[in-house]
C-alpha positions in Angstrom: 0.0 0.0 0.0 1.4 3.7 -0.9 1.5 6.3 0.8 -1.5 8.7 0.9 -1.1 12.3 -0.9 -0.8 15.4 1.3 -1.4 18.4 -0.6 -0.4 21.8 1.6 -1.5 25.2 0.7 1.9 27.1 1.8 5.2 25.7 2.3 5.4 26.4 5.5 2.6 24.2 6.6 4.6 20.9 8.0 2.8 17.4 7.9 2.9 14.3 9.6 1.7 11.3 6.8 1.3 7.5 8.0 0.2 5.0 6.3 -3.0 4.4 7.0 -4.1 8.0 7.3 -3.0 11.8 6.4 -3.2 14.6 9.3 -1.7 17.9 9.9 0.5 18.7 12.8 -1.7 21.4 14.8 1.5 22.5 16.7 3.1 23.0 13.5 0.2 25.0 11.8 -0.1 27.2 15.2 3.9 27.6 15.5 4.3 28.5 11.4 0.9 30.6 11.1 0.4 32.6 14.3 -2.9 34.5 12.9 -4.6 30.7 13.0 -5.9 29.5 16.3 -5.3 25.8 17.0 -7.4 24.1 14.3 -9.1 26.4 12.8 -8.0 27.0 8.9 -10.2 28.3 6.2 -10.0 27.0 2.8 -11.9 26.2 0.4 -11.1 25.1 -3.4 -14.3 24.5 -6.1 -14.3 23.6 -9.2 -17.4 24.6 -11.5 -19.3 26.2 -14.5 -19.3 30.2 -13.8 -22.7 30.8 -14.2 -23.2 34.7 -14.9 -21.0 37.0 -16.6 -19.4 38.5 -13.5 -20.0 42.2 -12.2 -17.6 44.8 -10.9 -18.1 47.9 -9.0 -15.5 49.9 -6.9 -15.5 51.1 -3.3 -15.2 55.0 -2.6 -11.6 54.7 -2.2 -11.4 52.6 -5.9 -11.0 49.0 -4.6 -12.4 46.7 -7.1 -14.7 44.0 -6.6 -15.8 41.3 -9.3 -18.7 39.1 -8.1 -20.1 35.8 -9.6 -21.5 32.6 -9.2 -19.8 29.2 -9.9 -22.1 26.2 -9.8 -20.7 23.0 -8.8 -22.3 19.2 -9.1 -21.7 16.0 -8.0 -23.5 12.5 -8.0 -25.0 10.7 -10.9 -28.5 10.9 -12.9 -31.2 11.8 -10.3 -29.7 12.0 -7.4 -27.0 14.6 -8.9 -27.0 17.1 -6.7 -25.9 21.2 -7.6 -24.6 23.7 -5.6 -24.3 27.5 -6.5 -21.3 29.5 -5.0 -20.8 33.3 -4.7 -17.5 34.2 -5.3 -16.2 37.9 -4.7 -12.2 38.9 -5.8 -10.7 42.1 -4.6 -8.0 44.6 -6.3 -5.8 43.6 -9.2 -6.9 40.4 -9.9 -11.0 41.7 -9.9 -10.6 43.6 -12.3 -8.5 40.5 -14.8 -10.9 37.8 -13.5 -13.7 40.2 -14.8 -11.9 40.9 -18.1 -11.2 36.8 -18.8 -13.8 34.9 -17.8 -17.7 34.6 -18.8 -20.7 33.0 -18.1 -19.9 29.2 -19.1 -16.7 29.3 -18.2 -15.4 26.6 -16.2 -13.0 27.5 -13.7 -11.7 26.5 -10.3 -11.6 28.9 -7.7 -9.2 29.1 -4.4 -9.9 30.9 -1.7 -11.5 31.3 2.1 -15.3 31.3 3.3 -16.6 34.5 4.5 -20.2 34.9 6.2 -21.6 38.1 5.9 -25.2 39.3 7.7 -27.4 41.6 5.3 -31.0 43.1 5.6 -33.6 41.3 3.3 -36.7 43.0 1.7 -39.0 42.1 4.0 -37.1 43.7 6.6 -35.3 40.3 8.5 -31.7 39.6 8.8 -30.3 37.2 6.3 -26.7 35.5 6.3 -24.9 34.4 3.0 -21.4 32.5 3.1 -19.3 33.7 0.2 -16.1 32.4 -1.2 -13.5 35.3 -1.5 -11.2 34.1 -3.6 -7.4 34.3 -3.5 -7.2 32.5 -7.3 -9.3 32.0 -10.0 -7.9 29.5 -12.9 -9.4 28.6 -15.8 -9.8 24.7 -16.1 -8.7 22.9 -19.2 -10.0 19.3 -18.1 -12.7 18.9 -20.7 -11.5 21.6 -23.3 -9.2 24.0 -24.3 -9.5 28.0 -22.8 -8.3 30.3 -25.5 -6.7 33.7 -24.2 -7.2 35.8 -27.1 -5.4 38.6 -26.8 -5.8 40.4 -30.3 -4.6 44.5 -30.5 -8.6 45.0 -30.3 -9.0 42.6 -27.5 -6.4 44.5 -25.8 -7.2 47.5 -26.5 -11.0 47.1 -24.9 -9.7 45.9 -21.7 -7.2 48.8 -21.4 -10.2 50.8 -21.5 -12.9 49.1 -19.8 -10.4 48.2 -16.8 -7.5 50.7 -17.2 -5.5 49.5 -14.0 -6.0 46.2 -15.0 -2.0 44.6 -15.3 -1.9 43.4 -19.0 1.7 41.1 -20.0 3.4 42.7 -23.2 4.0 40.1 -25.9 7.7 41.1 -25.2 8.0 40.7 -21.8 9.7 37.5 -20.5 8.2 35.4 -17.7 
């Protein structure tokens, strides 16, 4: 029998891996990440069909935020099962994720859960849990993703998102 896969999300994070099960050294996560209480980590990593072109709006102070939906599914036939996530990206990467992706789009999004309280119509208190997203990727499993980045392509999201960071052509990695 091999030995199970550990994935991490930093390389700081330290594991302990047996052979009959995975776990994560608490002691270690406390000791390496401080701002985590004992236990208690926050992420979360979908992958889905974005299922509205996203939206972006800016704070007073011109913070971006793109919002949209990614709708996951699993199980088979009738008992499949589908789950709609809100996702909300901040700054910089707002305003590329809003310029590059589109409804139908299937991505996979990285990020932490957020719970937020709001006032509803009829005047209750509602609570939402959103994913805030510290990646967005496009996924490539069942078909290509094509970044076309044509002088008019680039041009209309030089306008439409004008702090947006665009790669030259000539620019190395």
């Amino acid at each position: 029998m091999g030995l199970p896969v550990l994935w991490c999300h930093r390389e700081s994070f330290r594991s302990t891996v047996s052979t009959t099960n995975t776990q994560l050294s608490q002691e270690t996560v406390a000791a390496d990440q401080p701002h985590l209480e004992r236990g208690a980590m926050n992420t979360i990593i979908i992958t889905g069909n974005v299922t509205k072109d996203p939206e972006i709006r800016y704070t007073n102070n011109r913070t971006a935020i793109c919002v949209f939906s990614v709708a996951t599914s699993y199980g088979k036939d009738d008992k499949k099962q589908t789950t709609f996530h809100d996702v909300k990206v901040f700054g910089d990467m707002a305003e590329n994720v809003a310029a590059s992706i589109t409804k139908g789009v299937r991505v996979t999004v990285h990020g932490r859960l957020e719970k937020s309280t709001y006032e509803r119509k009829d005047g209750g208190k509602g609570m939402s849990v959103d994913i805030v997203a510290e990646s967005v990727a496009l996924d490539v499993r069942f078909r290509p993703a094509y970044a076309d980045q044509t002088e008019n392509t680039m041009r209309q999201v030089k306008q439409q998102f004008p702090n947006a960071q665009l790669l030259d052509e000539e620019e190395p990695f």
